[in-house]
N, C-alpha and C positions, 0 to 999 in steps of 0.2 A: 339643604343649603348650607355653603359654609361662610368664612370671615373671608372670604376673595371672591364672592360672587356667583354662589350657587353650585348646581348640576353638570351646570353647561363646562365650566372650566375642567372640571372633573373628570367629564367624558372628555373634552379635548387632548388635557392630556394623556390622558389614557388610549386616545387615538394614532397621537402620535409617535406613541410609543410601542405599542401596537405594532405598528407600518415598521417603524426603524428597527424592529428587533425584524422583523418579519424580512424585511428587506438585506437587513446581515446575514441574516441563514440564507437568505437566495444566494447573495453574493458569494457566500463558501462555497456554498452545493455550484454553482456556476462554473468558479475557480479551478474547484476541484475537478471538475469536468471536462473544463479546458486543460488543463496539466496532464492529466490523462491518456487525451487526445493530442497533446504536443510528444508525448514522450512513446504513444504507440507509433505516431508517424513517424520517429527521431531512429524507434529499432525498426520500422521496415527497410527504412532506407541506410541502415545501416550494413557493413559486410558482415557474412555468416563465418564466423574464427572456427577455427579448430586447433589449440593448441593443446601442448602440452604443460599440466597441470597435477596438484596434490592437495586432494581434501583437507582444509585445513581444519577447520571447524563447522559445525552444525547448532541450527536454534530454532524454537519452534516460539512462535506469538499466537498465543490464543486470546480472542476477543469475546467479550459476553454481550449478549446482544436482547435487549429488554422489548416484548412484542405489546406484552399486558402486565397486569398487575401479578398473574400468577405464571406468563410463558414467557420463557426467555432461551434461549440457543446459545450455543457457542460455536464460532470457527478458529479455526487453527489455520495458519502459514509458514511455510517451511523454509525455512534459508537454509544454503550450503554455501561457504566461503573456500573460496579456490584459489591457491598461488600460482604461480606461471613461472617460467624462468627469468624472466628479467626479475624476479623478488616480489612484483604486484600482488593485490590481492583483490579478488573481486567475489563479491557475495551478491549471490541470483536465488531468488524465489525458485523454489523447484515442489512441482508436484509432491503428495504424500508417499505414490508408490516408490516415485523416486531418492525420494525421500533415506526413505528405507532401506533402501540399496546399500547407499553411499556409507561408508565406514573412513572417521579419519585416520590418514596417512595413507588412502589411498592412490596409486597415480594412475596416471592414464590420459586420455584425449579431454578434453573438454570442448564442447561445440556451442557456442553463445550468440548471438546478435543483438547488440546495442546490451541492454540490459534484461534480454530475455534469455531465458536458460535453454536450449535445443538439446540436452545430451551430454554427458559422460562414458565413455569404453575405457574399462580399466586393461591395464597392460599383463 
């Protein structure tokens, strides 16, 4: 028991704290789910480009990722950043093999939809 009224208070709000924290991490995970889902539907119905392009830069993000106290993983994501001739520049997630490929200053085709990476054929 304390000076406001025992256990009961204690547990309550420890309840409701509980719930609202519980309830924010739904809310993310939800969000995020939905943005996900607005932005794959946003590239299908987007047109398939193919222009002409020059690897501008490259960058990898690796994330560590905690399973237990003693496993934890790591993945990596690969951006390649592309100019066009109108001067734009557009940086797409691209595969690891693809990855690999790509050397800046290269030019060539680039093939995109919406924000999905389809391909490079260098010239």
């Amino acid at each position: 028991m304390d000076f406001y009224g025992g256990f009961n208070n204690e547990f309550n709000l420890f309840s409701i704290m509980f719930f609202i924290v519980f309830f924010l991490i739904l809310a993310v995970i939800v969000a995020t789910l939905i943005r996900g889902l607005f932005q794959w539907n946003k590239n299908n119905h987007a047109p398939k480009l193919t222009v002409d392009a020059t690897v501008v830069t490259k960058r990898m993000q690796v994330s560590r990722h905690h399973h237990t106290n003693e496993m934890h993983s790591h993945s990596t994501t690969y951006f390649a950043t592309f100019q066009v001739e109108s001067g734009d520049r557009i940086e797409l997630s691209v595969r690891g093999d693809e990855y690999g490929l790509l050397v800046e200053g290269d030019r060539g085709k680039l093939t995109f939809q919406g924000t999905r990476y389809l391909g490079f054929e260098r010239k």
